[in-house]
Backbone as CSV, one residue per row, in Angstrom:
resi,resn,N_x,N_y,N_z,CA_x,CA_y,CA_z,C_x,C_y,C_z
1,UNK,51.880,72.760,67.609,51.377,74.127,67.562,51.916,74.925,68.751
2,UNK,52.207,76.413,68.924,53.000,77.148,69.845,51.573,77.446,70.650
3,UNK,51.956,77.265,72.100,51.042,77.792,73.222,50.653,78.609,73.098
4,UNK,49.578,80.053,73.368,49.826,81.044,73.804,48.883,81.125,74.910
5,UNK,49.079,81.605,76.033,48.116,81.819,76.888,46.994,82.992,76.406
6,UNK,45.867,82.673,76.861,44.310,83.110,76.804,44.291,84.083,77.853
7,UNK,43.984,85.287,78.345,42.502,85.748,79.184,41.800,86.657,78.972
8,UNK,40.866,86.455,79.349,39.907,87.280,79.294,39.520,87.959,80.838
9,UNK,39.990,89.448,80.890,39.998,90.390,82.132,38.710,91.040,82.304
10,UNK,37.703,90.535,81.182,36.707,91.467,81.667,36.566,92.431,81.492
11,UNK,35.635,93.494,81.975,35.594,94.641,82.231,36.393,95.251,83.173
12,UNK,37.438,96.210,82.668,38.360,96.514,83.237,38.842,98.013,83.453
13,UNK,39.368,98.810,84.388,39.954,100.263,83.673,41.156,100.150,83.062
14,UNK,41.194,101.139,81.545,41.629,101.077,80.999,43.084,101.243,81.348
15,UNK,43.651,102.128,82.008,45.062,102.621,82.590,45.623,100.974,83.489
16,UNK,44.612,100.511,83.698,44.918,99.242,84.956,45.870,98.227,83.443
17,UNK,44.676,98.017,82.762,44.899,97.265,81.511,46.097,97.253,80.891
18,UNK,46.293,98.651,80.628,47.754,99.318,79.819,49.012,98.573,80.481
19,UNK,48.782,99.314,81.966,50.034,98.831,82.893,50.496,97.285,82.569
20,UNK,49.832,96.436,83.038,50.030,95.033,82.763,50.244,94.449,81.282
21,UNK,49.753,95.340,80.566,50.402,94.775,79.244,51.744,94.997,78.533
22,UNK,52.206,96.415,79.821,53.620,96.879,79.361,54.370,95.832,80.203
23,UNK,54.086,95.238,81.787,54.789,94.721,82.394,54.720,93.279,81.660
24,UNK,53.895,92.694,80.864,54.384,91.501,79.550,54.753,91.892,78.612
25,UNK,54.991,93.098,78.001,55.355,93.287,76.897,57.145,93.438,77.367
26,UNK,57.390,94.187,78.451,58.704,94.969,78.786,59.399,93.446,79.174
27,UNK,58.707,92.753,79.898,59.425,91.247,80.312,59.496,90.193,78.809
28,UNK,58.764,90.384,77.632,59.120,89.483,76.933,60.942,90.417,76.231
29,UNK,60.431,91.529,75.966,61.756,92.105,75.438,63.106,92.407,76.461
30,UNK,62.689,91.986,77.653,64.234,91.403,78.380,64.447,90.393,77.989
31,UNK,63.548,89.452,77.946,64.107,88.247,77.702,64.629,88.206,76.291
32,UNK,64.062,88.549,75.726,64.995,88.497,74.346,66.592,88.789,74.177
33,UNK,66.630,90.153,75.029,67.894,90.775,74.904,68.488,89.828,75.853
34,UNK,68.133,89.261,76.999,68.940,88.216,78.073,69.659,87.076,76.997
35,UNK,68.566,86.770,76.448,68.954,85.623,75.724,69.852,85.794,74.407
36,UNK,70.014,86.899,73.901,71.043,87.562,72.739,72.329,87.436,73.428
37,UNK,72.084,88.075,74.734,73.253,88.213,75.348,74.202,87.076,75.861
38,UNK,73.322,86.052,76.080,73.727,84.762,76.865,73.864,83.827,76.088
39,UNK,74.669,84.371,74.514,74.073,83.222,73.408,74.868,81.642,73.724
40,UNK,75.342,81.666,74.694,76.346,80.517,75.376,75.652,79.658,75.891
41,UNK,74.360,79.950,76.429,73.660,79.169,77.500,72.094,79.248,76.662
42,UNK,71.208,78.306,77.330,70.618,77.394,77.176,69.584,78.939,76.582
43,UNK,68.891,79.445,76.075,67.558,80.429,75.560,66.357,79.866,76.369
44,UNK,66.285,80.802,77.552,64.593,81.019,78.137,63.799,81.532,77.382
45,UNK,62.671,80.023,76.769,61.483,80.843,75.784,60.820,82.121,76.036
46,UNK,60.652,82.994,75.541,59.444,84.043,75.690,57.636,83.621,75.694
47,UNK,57.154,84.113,76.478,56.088,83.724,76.300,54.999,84.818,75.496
48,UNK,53.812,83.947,74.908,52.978,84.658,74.247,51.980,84.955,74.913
49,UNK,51.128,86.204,74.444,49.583,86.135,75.033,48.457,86.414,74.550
50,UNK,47.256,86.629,74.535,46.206,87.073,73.666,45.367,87.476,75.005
51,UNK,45.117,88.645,75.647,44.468,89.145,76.386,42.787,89.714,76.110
52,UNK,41.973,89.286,75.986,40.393,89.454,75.628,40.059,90.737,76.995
53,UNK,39.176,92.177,76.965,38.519,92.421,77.839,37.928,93.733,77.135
54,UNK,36.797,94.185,77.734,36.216,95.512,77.723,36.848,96.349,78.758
55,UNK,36.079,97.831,78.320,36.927,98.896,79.200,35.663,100.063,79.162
56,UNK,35.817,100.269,80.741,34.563,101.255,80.710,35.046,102.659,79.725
57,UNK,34.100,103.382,79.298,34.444,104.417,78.760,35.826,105.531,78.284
58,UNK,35.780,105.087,77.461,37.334,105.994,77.421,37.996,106.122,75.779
59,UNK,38.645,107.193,75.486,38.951,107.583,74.642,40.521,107.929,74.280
60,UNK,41.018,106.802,73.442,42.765,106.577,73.452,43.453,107.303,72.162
61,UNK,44.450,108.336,72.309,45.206,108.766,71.251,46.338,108.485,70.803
62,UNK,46.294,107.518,69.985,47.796,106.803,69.357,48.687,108.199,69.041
63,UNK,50.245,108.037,69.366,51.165,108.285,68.974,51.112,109.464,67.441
64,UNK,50.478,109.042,67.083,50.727,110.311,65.634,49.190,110.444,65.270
65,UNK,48.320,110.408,66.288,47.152,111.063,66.605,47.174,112.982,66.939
66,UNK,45.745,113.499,66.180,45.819,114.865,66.363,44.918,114.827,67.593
67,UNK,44.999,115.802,68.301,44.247,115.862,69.590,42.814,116.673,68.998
68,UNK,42.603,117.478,67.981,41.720,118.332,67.497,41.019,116.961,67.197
69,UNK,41.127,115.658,66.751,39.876,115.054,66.421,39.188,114.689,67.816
70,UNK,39.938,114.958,69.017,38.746,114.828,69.759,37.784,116.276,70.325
71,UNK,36.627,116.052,70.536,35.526,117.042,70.117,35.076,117.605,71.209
72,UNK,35.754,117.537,72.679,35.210,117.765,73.831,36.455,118.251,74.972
73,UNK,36.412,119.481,75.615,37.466,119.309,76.327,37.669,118.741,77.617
74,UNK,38.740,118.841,78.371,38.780,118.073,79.492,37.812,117.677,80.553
75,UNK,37.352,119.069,80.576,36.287,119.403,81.726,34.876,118.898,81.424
76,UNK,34.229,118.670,79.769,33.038,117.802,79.455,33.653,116.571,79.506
77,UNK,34.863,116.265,79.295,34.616,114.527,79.446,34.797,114.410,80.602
78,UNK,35.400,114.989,81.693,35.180,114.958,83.177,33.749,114.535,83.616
79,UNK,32.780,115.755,82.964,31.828,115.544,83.494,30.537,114.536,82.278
80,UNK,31.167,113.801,82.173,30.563,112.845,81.562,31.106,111.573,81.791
81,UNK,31.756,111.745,82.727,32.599,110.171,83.300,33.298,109.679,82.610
82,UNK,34.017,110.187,81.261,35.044,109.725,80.551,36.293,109.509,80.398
83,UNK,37.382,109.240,80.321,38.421,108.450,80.593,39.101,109.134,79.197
84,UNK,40.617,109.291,79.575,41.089,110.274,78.162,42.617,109.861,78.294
85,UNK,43.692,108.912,77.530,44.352,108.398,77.100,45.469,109.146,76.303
86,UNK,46.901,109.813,76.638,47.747,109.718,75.303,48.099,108.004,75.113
87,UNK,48.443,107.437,74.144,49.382,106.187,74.146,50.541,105.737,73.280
88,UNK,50.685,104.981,73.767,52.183,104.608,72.800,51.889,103.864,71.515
89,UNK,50.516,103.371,71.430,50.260,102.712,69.804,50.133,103.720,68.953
90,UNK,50.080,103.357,67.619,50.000,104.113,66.183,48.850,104.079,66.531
91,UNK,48.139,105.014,65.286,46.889,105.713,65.026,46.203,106.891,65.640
92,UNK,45.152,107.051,65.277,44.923,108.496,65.697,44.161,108.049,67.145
93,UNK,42.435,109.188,67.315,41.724,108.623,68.687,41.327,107.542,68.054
94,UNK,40.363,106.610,69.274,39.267,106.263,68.835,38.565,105.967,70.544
95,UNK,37.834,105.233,70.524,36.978,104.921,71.782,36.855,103.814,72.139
96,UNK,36.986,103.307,73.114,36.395,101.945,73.839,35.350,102.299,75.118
97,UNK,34.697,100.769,74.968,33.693,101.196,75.807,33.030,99.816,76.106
98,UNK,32.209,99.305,77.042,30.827,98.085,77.221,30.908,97.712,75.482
99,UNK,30.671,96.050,75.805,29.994,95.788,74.621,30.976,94.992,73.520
100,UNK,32.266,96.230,73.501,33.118,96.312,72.322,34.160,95.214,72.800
101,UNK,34.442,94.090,71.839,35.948,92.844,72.666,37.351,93.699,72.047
102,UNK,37.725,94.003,72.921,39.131,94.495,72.683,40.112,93.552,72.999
103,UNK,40.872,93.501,71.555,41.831,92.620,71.667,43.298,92.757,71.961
104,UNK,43.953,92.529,72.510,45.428,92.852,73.149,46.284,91.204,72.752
105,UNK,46.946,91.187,71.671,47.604,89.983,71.952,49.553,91.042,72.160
106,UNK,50.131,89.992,72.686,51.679,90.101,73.724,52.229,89.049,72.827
107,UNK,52.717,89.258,71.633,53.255,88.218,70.862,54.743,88.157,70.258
108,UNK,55.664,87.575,70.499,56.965,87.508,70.097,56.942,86.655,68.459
109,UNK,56.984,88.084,67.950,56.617,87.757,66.215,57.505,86.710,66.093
110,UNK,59.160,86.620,66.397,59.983,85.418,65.683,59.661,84.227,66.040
111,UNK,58.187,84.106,66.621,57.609,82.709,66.927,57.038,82.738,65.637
112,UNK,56.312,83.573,64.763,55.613,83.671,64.036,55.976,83.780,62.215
113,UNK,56.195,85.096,62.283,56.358,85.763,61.291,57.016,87.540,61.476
114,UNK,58.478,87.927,61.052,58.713,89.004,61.165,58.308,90.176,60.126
115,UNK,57.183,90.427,60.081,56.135,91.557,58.876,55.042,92.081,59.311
116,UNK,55.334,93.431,60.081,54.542,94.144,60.777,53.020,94.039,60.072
117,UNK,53.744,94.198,58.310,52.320,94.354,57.741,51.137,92.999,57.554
118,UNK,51.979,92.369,57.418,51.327,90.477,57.777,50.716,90.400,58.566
119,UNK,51.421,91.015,59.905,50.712,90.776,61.087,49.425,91.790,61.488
120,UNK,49.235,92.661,60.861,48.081,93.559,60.781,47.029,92.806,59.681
121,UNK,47.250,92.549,58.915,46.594,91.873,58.175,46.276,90.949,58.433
122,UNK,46.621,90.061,59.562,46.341,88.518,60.020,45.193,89.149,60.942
123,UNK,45.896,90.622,62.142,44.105,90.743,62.405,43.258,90.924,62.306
124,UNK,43.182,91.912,61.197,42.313,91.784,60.371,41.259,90.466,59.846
125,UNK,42.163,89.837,59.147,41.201,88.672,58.675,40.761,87.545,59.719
126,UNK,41.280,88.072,61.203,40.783,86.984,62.003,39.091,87.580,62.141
127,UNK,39.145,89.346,62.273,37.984,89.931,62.286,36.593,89.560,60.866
128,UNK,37.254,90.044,60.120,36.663,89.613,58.804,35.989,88.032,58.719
129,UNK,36.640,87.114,59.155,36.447,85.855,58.795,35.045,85.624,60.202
130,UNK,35.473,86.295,61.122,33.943,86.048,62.255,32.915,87.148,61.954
131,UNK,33.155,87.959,61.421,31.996,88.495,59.924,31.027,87.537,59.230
132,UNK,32.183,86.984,58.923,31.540,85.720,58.293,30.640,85.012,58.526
133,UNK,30.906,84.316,59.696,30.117,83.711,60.368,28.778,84.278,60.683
134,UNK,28.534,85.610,60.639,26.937,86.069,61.031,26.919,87.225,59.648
135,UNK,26.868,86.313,58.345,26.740,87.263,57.182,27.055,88.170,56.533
136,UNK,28.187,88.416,57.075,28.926,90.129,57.181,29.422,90.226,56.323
137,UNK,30.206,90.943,55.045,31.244,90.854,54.308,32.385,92.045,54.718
138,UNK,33.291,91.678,55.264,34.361,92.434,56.329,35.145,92.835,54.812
139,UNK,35.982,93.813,55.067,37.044,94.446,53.862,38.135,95.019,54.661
140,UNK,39.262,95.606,53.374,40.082,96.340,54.005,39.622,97.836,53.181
141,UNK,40.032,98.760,54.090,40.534,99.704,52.918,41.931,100.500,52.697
142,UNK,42.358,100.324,51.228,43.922,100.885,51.302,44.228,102.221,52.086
143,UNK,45.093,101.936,52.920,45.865,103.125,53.582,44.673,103.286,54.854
144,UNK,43.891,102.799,54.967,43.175,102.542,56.346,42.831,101.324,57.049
145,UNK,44.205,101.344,57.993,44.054,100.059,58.743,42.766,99.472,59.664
146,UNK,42.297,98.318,59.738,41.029,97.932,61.020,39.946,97.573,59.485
147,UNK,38.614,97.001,60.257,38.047,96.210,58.907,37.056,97.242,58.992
148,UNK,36.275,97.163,57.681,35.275,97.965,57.320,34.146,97.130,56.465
149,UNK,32.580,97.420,55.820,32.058,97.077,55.770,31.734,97.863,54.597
150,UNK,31.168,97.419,53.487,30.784,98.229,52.083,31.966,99.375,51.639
151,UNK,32.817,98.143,51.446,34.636,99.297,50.955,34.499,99.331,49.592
152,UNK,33.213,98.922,49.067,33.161,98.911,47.570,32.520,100.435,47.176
153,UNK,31.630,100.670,48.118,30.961,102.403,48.159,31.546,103.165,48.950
154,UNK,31.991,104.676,49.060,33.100,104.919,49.637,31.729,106.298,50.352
155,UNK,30.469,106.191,49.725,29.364,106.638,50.730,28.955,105.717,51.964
156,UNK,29.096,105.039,51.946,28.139,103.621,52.740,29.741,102.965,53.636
157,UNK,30.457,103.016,53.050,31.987,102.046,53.992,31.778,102.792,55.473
158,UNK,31.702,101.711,56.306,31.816,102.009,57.885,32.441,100.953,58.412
159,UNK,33.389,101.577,59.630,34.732,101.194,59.894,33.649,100.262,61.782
160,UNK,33.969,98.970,61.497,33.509,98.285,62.399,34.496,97.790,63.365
161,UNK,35.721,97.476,63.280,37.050,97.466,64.013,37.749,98.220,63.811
162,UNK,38.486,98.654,65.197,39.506,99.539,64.697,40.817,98.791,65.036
163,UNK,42.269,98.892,64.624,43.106,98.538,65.145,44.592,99.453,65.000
164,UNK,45.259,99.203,66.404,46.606,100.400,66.451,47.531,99.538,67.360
165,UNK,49.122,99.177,67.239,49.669,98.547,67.430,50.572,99.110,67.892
166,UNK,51.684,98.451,68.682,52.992,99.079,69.188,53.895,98.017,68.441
167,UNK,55.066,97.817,68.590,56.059,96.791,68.531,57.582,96.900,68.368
168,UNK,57.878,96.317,68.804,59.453,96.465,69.438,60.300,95.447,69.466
169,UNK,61.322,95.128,69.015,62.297,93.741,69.147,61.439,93.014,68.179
170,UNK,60.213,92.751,67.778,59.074,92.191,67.164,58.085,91.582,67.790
171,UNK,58.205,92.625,68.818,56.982,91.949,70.045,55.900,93.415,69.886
172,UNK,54.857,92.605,69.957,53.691,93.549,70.321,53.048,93.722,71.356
173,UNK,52.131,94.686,71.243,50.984,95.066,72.048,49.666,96.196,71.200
174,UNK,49.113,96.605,72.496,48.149,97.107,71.748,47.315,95.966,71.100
175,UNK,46.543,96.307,70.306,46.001,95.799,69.461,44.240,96.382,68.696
176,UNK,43.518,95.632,68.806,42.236,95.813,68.233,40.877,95.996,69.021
177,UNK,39.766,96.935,68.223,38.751,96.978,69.293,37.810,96.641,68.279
178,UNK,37.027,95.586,67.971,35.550,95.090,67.417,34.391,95.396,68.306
179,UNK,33.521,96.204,67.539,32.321,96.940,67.990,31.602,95.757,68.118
180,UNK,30.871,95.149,69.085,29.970,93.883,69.048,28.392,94.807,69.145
181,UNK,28.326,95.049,70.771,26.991,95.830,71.234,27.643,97.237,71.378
182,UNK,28.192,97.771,71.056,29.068,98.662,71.358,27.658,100.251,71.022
183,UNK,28.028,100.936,72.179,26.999,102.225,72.301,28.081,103.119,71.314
184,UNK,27.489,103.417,69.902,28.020,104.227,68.586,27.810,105.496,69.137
185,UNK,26.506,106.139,70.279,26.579,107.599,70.420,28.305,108.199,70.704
186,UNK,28.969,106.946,71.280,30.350,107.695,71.969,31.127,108.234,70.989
187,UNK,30.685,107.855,69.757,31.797,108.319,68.789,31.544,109.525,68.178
188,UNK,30.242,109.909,68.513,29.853,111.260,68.174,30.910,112.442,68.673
189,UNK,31.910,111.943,69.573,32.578,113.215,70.334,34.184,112.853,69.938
190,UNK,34.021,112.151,68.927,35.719,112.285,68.121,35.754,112.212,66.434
191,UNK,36.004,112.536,66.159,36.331,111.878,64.697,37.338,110.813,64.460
192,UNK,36.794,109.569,64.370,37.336,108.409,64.806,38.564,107.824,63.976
193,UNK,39.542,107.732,64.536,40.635,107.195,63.421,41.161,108.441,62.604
194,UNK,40.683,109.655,62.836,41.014,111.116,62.145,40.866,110.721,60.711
195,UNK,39.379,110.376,60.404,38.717,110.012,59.343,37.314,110.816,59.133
196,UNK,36.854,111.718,58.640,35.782,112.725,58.964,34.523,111.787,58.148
197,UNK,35.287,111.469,56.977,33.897,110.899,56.115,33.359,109.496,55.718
198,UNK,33.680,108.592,56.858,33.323,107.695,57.065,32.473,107.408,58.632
199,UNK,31.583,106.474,58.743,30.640,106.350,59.631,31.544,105.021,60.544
200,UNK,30.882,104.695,61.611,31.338,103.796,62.462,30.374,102.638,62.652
201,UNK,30.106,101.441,62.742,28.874,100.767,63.249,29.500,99.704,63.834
202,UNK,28.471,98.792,64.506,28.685,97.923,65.293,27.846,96.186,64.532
203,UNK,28.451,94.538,65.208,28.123,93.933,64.328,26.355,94.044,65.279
204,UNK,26.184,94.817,66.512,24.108,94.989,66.635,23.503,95.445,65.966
205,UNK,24.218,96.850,65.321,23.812,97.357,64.827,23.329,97.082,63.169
206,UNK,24.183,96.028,62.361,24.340,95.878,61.499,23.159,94.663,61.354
207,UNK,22.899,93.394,62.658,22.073,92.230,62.310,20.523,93.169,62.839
208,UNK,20.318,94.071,63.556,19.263,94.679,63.872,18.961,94.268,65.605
209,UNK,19.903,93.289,66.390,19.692,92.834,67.325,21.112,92.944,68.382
210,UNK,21.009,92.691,69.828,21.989,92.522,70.513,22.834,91.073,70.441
211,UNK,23.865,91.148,70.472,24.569,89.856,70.253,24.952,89.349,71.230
212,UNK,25.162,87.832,71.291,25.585,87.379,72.218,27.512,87.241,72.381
213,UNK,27.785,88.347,73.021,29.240,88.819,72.836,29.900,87.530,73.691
214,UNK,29.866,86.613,73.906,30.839,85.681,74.690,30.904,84.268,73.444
215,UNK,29.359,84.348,72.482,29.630,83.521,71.555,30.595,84.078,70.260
216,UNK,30.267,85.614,70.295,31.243,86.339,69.135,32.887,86.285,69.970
217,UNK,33.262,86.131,71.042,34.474,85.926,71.483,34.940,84.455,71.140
218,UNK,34.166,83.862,71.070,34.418,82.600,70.943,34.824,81.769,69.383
219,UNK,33.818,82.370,68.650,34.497,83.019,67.193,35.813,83.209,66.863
220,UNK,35.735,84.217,67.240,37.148,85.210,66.674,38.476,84.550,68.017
221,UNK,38.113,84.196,68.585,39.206,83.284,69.077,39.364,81.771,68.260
222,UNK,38.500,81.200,67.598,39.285,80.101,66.686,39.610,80.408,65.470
223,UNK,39.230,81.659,64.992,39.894,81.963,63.578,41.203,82.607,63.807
224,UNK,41.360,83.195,65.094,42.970,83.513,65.834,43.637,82.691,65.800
225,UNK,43.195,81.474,66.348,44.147,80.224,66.629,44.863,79.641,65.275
226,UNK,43.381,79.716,64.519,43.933,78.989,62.878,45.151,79.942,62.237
227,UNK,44.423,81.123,62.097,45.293,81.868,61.217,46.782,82.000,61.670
228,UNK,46.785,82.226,63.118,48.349,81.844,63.626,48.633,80.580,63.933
229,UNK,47.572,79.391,63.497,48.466,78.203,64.071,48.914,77.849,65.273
230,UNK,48.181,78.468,66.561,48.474,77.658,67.695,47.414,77.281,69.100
231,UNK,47.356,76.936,69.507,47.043,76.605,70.549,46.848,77.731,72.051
232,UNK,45.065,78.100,72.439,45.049,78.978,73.071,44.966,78.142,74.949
233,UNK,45.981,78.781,75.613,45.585,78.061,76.584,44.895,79.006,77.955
234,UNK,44.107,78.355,78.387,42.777,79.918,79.444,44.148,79.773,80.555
235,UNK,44.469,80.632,81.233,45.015,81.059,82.204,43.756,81.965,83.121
236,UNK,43.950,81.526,84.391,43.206,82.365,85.373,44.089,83.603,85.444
237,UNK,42.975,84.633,85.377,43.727,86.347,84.755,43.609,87.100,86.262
238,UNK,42.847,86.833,87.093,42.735,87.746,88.205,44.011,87.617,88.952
239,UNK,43.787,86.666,89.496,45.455,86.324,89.894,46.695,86.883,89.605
240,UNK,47.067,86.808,88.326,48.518,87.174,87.740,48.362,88.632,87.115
241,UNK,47.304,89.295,87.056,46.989,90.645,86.732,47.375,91.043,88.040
242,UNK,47.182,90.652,89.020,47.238,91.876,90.454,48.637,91.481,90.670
243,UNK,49.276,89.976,90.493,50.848,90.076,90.890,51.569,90.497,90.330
244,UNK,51.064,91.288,88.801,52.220,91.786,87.517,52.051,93.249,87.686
245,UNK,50.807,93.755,88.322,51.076,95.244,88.409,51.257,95.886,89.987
246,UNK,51.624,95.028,90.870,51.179,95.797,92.269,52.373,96.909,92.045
């Protein structure tokens, strides 16, 4: 089974987060091109990653995002301690915040599989399948990426993950945010995913209770492992986070 290193950063700021995932994302796609180039000599593997953490408050606008879905201008989210994002992933806004496991995997697809759409769909069903596990019935819906919940009623469907991706050479970043305890008032101040008529919820909101978010990480990290087939290994993150972005 292929390695990939594990961490989990915690609660983190979001801009801190970004940085370090470009400085693994930008170093796996040298190496690629090093190794195209050097097809004479021996190929230095690329490495993989799956980065786990929360992010205090803040609100991110993918790439072919409208800025009108967010609902507040600079100066109220100033003064509401909020955090305000253009970025380089697809999709429109959405929000992170406490609570919510945001997922970041750093993955060199030709370890894997080269099919952007596969690979959205694999995170998906890693989400869906830890649904599972606490009763949930997770869905997709066509032409709206991230999982949703009652995609059979198109009154009642609420979008419980969201997900927006980058990728390049066939390496990614970015990735997914699953609402666990996640505070839903924040979404009151965007129209999330530039989707007006659908609702948002969380899996607290949905069992009636707070969850224990380190056992729901724990979850959705072995249906990760299965569905891609490999092996997660914990790396200590404090460490190599402060030597990859000083």
């Amino acid at each position: 089974m292929k390695n990939v290193i594990f961490q989990d950063l915690g609660l983190i700021e979001y801009k801190k987060c970004w940085d370090y995932q470009e400085v693994l994302f930008n170093a796996t796609i040298s190496r690629k091109i090093s190794n195209r180039k050097n097809s004479n000599y021996k190929e230095v593997p690329t490495n993989d990653y799956l980065i786990f953490c929360e992010h205090p408050h803040v609100y991110t606008l993918g790439k072919s995002g409208d800025s009108k879905n967010i609902l507040l201008n600079q100066t109220e989210m100033a003064s509401r301690g909020l955090d305000y994002f253009k970025i380089n992933r697809g999709g429109d806004i959405t929000y992170h915040g406490p609570g919510q496991i945001v997922g970041y995997p750093i993955l060199d697809l030709d370890h894997f599989f080269t099919d952007i759409g596969l690979y959205l769909r694999t995170l998906e069903e890693a989400i869906i399948l830890t649904l599972a596990d606490y009763g949930l019935k997770g869905g997709r819906i066509k032409g709206a990426t991230g999982v949703w919940l009652d995609i059979k009623d198109p009154k009642k469907a609420r979008k419980i993950c969201a997900i927006g991706v980058r990728t390049s050479r066939w390496v990614t970043m970015h990735g997914f945010a699953f609402n666990v305890n996640t505070n839903l008032e924040y979404f009151n101040n965007i129209i999330p995913c530039g989707i007006e008529d659908k609702e948002v919820t969380s899996l607290e909101k949905e069992l009636g209770e707070e969850q224990n978010i380190s056992e729901v990480k724990n979850k959705l990290k072995c249906h990760f492992s299965d569905l891609f087939q490999i092996n997660l290994e914990q790396q200590t993150s404090q460490e190599l986070l402060e030597r990859s972005i000083k």
